[in-house]
N, C-alpha and C positions, 0 to 999 in steps of 0.2 A: 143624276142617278146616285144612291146612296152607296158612297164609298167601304162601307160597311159588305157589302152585300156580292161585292165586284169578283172575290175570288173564289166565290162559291157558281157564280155562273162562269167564271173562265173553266172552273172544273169540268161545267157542263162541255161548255166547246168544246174544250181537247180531249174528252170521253168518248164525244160523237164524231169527231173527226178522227181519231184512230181507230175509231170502233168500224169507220168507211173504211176507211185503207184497209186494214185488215180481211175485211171482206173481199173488199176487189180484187185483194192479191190471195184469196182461195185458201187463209191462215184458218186452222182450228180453233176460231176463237175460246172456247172452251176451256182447249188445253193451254191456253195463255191468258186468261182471265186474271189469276192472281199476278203476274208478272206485269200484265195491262194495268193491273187497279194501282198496283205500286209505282208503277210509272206516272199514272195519272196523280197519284198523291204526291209525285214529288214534283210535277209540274204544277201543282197551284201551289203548293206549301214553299215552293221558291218563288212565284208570282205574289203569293200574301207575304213573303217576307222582304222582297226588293221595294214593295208598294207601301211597308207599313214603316217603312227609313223615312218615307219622304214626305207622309204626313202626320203628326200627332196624333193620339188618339184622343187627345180631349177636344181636339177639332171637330172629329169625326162622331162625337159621342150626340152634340149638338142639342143637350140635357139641360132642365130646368133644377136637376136636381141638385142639390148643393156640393154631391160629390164630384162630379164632372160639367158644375158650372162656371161658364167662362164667359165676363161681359163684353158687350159691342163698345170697345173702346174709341170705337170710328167718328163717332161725334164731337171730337176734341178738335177745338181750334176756329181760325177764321172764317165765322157765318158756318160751323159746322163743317169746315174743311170743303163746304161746297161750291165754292169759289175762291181764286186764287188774292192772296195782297195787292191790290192796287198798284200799278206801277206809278202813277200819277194821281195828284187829288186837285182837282179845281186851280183854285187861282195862285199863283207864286208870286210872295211876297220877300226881296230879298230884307236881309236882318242890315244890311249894313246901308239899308234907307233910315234906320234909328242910330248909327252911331256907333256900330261894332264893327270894332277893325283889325283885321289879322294879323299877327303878326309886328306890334308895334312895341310889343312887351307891354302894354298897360292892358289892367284888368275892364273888362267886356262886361261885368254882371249887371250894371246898371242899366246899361244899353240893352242888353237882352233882353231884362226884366221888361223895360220901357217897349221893345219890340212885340212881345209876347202881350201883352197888356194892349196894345193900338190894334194888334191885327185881329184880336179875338172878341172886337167892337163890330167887324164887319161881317157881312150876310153872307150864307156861301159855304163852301167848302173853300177850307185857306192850309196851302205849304209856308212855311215858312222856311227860307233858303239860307242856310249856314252858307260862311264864304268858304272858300278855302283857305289852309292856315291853319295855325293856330289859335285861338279863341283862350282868354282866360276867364273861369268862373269862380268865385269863390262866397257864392250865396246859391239858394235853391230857388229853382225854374218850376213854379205851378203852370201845370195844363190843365186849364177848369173848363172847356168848351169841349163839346161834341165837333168832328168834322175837321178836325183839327191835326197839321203834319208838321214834326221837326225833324228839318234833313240837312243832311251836310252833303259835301261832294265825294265821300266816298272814304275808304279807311287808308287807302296807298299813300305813297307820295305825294299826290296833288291832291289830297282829301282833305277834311277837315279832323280837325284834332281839337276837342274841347280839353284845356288843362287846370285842374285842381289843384292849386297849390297848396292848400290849408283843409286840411276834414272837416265835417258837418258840428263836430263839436267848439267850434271858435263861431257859428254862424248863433241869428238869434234863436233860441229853442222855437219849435214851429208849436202854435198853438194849439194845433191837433192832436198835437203829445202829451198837452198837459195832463192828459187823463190817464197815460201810461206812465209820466214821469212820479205822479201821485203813488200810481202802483207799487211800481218798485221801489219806493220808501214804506209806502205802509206795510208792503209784506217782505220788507226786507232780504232784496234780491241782491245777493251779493255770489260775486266769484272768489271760493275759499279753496285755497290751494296751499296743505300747510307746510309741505316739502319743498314748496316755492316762496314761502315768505310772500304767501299771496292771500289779501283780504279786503276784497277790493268791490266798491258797489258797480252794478251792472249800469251798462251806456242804455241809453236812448236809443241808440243805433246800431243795435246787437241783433236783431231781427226787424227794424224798420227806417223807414228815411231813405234818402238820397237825393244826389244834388239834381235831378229829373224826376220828376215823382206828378203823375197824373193824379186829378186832387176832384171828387164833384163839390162842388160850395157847401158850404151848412150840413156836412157830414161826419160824424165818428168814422175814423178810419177801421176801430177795432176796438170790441168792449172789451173793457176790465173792470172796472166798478162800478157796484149796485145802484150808487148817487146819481151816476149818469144815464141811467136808463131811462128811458120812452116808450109810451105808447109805440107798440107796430099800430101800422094804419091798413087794419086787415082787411084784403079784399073778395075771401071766401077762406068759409071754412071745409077741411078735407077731411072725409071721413074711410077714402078705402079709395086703395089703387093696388096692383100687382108689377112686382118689380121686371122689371124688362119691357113692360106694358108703358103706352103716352096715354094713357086713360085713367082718368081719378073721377069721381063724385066725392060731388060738395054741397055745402050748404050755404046760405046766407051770399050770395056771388051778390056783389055791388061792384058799382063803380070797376067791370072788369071788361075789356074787349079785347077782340082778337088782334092781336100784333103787341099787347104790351109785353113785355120783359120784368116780371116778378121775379119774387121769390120764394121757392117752398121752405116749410120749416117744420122739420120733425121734434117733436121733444119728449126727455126722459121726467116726466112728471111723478114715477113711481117708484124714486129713491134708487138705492144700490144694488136692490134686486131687481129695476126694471125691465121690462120685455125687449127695449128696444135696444139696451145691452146684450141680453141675448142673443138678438139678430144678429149686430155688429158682428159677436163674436165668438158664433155660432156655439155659444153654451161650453165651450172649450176652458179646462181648468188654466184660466192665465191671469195674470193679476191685472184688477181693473182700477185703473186710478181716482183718487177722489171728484175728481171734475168732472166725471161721468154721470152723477146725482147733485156735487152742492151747487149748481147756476140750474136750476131747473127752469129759468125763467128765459134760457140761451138756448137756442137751436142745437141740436147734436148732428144733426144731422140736414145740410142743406143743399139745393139746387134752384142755380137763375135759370129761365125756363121762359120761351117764348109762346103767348098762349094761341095757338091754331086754328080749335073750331069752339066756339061756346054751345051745347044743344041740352035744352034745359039745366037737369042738375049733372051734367058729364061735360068735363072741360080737357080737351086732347091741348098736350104739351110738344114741344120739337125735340124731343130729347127721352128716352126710356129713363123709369123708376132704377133708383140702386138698390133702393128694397122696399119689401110690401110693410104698406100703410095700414095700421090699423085704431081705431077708434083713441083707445088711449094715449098715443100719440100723440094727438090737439095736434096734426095737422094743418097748416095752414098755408096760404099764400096770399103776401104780401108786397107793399108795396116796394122798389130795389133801386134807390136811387144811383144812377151814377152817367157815366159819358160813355159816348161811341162814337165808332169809326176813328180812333186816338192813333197814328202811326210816328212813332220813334226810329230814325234810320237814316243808314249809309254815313257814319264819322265812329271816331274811337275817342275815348274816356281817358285821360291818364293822370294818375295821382304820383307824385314823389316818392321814392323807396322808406319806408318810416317803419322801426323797431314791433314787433308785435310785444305789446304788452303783458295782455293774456284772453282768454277765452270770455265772452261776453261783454268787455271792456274795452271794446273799437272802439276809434274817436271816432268812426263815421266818415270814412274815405267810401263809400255807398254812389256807386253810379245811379242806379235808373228804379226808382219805384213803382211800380204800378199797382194800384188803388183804384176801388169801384168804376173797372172799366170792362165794357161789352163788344166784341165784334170790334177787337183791335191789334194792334202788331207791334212787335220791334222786329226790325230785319237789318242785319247788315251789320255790324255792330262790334266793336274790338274794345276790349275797357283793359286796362296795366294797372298792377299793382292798388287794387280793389280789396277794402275789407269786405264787402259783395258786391258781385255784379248788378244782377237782379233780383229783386225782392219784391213779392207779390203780398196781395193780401184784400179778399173781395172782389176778386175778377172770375170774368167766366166766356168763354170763346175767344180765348185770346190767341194767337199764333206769336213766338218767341224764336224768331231763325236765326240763324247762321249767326252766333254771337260767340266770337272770340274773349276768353280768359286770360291771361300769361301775367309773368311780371317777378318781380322777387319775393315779394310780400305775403306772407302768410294770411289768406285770406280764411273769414268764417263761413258762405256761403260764394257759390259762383253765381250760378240761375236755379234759384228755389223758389219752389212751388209752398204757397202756406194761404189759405183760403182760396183754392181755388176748384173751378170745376171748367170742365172740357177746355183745360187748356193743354197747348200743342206748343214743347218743346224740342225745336227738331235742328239739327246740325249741330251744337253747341258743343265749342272745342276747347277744352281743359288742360291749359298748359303750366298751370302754378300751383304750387301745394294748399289746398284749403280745406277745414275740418270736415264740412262736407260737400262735396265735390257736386253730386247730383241728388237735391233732399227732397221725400214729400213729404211737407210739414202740417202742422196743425189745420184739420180738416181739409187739406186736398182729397180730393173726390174725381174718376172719371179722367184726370191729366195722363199725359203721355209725355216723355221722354224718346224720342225715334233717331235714328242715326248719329247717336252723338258717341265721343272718345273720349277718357280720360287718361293723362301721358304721366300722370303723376299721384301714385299713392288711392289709387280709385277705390271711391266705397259708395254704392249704389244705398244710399241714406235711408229710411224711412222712419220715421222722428218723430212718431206717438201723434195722439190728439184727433183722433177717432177718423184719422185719412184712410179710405178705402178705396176698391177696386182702382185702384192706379197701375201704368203699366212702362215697364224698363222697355224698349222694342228694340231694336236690333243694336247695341251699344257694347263697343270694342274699349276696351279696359287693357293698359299695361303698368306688370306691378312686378314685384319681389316676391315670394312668399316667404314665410321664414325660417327661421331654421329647424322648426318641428315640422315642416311638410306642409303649414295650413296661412288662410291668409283669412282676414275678417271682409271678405267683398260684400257679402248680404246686410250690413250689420245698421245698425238703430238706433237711433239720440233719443234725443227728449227727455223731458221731468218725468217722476217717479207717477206724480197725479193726472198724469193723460195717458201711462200706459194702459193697453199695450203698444207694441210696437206702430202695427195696423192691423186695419178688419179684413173680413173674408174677403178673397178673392184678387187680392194684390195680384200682379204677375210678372214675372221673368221673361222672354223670348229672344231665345235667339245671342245671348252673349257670350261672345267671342274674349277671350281671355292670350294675352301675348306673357311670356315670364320672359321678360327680361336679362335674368341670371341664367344659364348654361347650367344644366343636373347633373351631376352622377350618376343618379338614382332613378330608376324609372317607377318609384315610388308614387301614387298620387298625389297631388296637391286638397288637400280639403277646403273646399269652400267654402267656410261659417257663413250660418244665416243666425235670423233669428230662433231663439225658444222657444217665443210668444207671439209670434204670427201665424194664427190658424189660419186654412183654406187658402195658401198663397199657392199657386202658381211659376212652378221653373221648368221650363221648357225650351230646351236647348242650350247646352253650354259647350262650347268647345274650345279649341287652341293648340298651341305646339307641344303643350304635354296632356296627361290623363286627368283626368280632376275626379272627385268627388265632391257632394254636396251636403252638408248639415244642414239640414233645415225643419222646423218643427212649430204646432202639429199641427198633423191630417194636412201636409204639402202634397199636393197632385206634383211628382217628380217624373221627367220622360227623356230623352235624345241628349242623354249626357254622354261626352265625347263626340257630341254627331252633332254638327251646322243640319240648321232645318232650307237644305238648298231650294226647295221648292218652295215655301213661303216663308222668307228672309224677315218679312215683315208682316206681324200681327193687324198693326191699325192700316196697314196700306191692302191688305186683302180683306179688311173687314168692309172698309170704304168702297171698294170695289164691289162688293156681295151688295151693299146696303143702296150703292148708286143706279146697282141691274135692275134694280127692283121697282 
């Protein structure tokens, strides 16, 4: 039944059920009509107001329309959330059949490499079995096979513990970089900090690398320059879809059948006034960065996308549109190389306590990369004293659980999201200072963020570069505010030429805020958000004091000071609605 409509038929009821009693008991209805009607307005007008605490109204609105629209975040994660991680995968191969030995103080990375290298010869689904112990690595671990598991015994006591003694910057530059390290000389990417007697070129491993990093063969990890560009190897052209819609018509469909894993590709072909900046960013006076129009030849907008049913020129996707398709677009979808079924899990990560330098100039203490990878996981998962935990870039239905932060080190990210789409960050616990704590970076799309904490200095990130519809879900945050009453929790990174912040439809749900420091003052705490995040979405914030929110423009704001106790979580009751069906 339409929750909308609910307190206007309880009206009915308790009208006609006093209108009986009244009768039975031989009352003048007449002479107590007005007193009746008043009574009856205040029995639903308290029935619509105890009912409208417990749900949103932009749940309830359930609109295509831009003002009260809100996406089906539900499709984030492993196989679409529709089945769980694997507790087992096929065959178990221990590591310490090639020579890796816990515990001896000598470094493990040749053994590994050599481990890693023999077992991804064999047919199958292959674990490969961390001992327990300690483990030392001081080289980077490619996983370039589908079907493929690296597991330890676990994070405790009798777990495994891989140890990094040296950062990625002492290892040999990985080749897949060269096209990023090219970058940042030719457009001279330096961290200048003139108060710090800081003038310093940017690392390699400031946003990418790590000493785990899933890798598919003969792939850019990520473009940056012209010289390196290719041919896409298109496998239809799209001329029109509707966003929330798994329907496009195409043209020219080759070489396409149902069950591959493509990728769509929107583009801005028509410079700094184009349409599909509009879209983005729903026409909203906010500064748009230059990267928006000069790669015209770069997706702006993408989705990896399983194909369904092919019938004629209409091809059904597993996954709804972010936004409608139109002609000038040059939609397309293409071919999306990479690996699946890739699980990371059950050991912790640990690096040496080492000085922070400064801000984009990590040597590359980077636990776990994950790279063109589909329908795969880390579970379990503890890393210390990380310049980032995780670092994404090209993935899509990936699940990121229970992955423990901590350590002294001033890290740059913990688990950031940066190319990705339905991917599902869920448990992730934030125990060390890092600049951003929870980011959606450069083109995430569609990612969730679900039951995660941050214990120190929490800023719920969104970091330019045209990421939309992503969503915070129920995430408990403890902070200070400051001494003006305000704290920067909503707040924004990124370069000047991929603002703004994000596109429509970001959202908030559901967070919980703890202050730490004891008030005086029963003063509000202000929440800053962004300036330049049109159409975001916050819905629900509460905690042990008042808050308010900044945020701007056209933010759909609701259930401030109120937990949404009836549905805690967005992407778990969206999942639900999407599963009944």
């Amino acid at each position: 039944m339409n929750r909308t409509i609910m307190p206007l038929l309880l009206y009915y009821v308790y009208s006609y059920t006093l209108y009986i009693y009244l009768i039975s008991h031989n009352y003048n209805f007449m002479t107590l009509s007005k007193k009746t009607f008043v009574v009856l307005l205040l029995f639903a007008n308290m029935h619509h107001c105890l009912y409208a605490q417990k749900t949103p109204k932009i749940l309830t609105a359930n609109s295509i329309e831009d003002s009260s629209y809100l996406p089906d975040f539900s499709f984030a994660g492993y196989h679409n959330s529709e089945v769980e991680i694997p507790m087992s995968v096929g065959r178990i191969i221990n590591a310490t059949d090639y020579g890796v030995v816990a515990n001896d103080g000598l470094d493990d990375s040749k053994a590994l490499k050599k481990a890693i290298q023999e077992v991804s010869k064999l047919e199958g689904k292959i674990t490969l079995q961390l001992p327990q112990g300690r483990i030392i690595l001081s080289d980077i671990l490619y996983l370039e096979r589908d079907n493929f598991v690296l597991r330890g015994t676990g994070t405790g006591e009798k777990g495994t513990e891989i140890y990094c003694p040296r950062p990625l910057m002492y290892a040999d530059d990985p080749e897949v970089l060269q096209e990023l390290r090219e970058y940042l000389i030719e457009f001279d990417k330096r961290q200048r900090e003139k108060d710090n007697n800081i003038d310093l070129p940017f690392s390699q491993y400031a946003w990418s690398g790590g000493f785990i990093w899933t890798k598919a063969p003969n792939t850019r990890v990520k473009p940056y320059l012209q010289k390196y560009e290719q041919p896409y190897n298109v496998l239809a052209n799209v001329v029109s879809g509707k966003r929330g819609e798994f329907t496009v018509e195409a043209l020219n469909i080759k070489d396409l059948n149902v069950g591959d894993v493509v990728e769509l590709q929107l583009f801005n072909k028509d410079g700094e006034k184009g349409s599909i900046i509009s879209e983005l960013y729903k026409n909203e006076a906010v500064k748009i960065g230059s990267h928006h129009w000069n790669f015209p030849d770069l997706p702006l907008v993408k989705q990896q996308v399983e194909i369904i049913k092919i019938k004629g020129n209409k091809i059904t996707i597993n996954a709804p549109l972010t936004i409608d398709i139109k002609p000038n677009y040059k939609a397309q979808l293409v071919e999306w190389k990479h690996l699946k079924e890739v699980g990371i899990e059950h050991f912790k990560i640990t690096f040496p306590k080492a000085p922070r330098v400064a801000h984009h100039v990590e040597q590359g203490f980077n636990a776990i990369y994950l790279t063109r990878v589909f329908n795969s996981w880390v579970n379990n998962v503890v890393i210390e004293n990380a310049d980032s935990g995780v670092i994404t870039e090209e993935i899509a239905n990936v699940t990121v659980k229970d992955v423990v932060t901590k350590g002294e080190n001033f890290a740059h990210y913990t688990v950031m999201m940066q190319g990705t789409y339905n991917v599902l960050a869920q448990g992730i616990k934030v125990y060390n200072k890092a600049e951003h704590p929870l980011s959606f970076n450069t083109l995430a799309t569609k990612s969730v963020y679900l039951d995660c904490e941050v214990f120190v200095d929490p800023i719920l990130d969104q970091h330019s570069g045209a990421n939309h519809q992503n969503l915070f879900d129920n995430i408990k945050v403890h902070l200070s505010p400051n001494d003006d009453y305000s704290y920067p929790l909503f707040a924004g990174g990124g370069a000047g030429y991929w603002k703004p912040s994000h596109g429509a439809f970001s959202t908030f749900w559901n967070i919980e805020v703890n202050l730490l420091d004891r008030l005086n003052s029963e003063k509000p705490i202000i929440l800053n958000g962004m300036k330049d995040g049109p159409f975001a979405r916050v819905v629900g914030v509460s905690g042990n004091h008042k808050f308010e929110v900044s945020y701007e423009p056209k933010t759909h704001i609701e259930f401030i000071n109120q937990s949404i106790e009836e549905i805690p979580s967005l992407y778990r009751y969206q999942l639900k609605q999407r599963l009944k069906k």
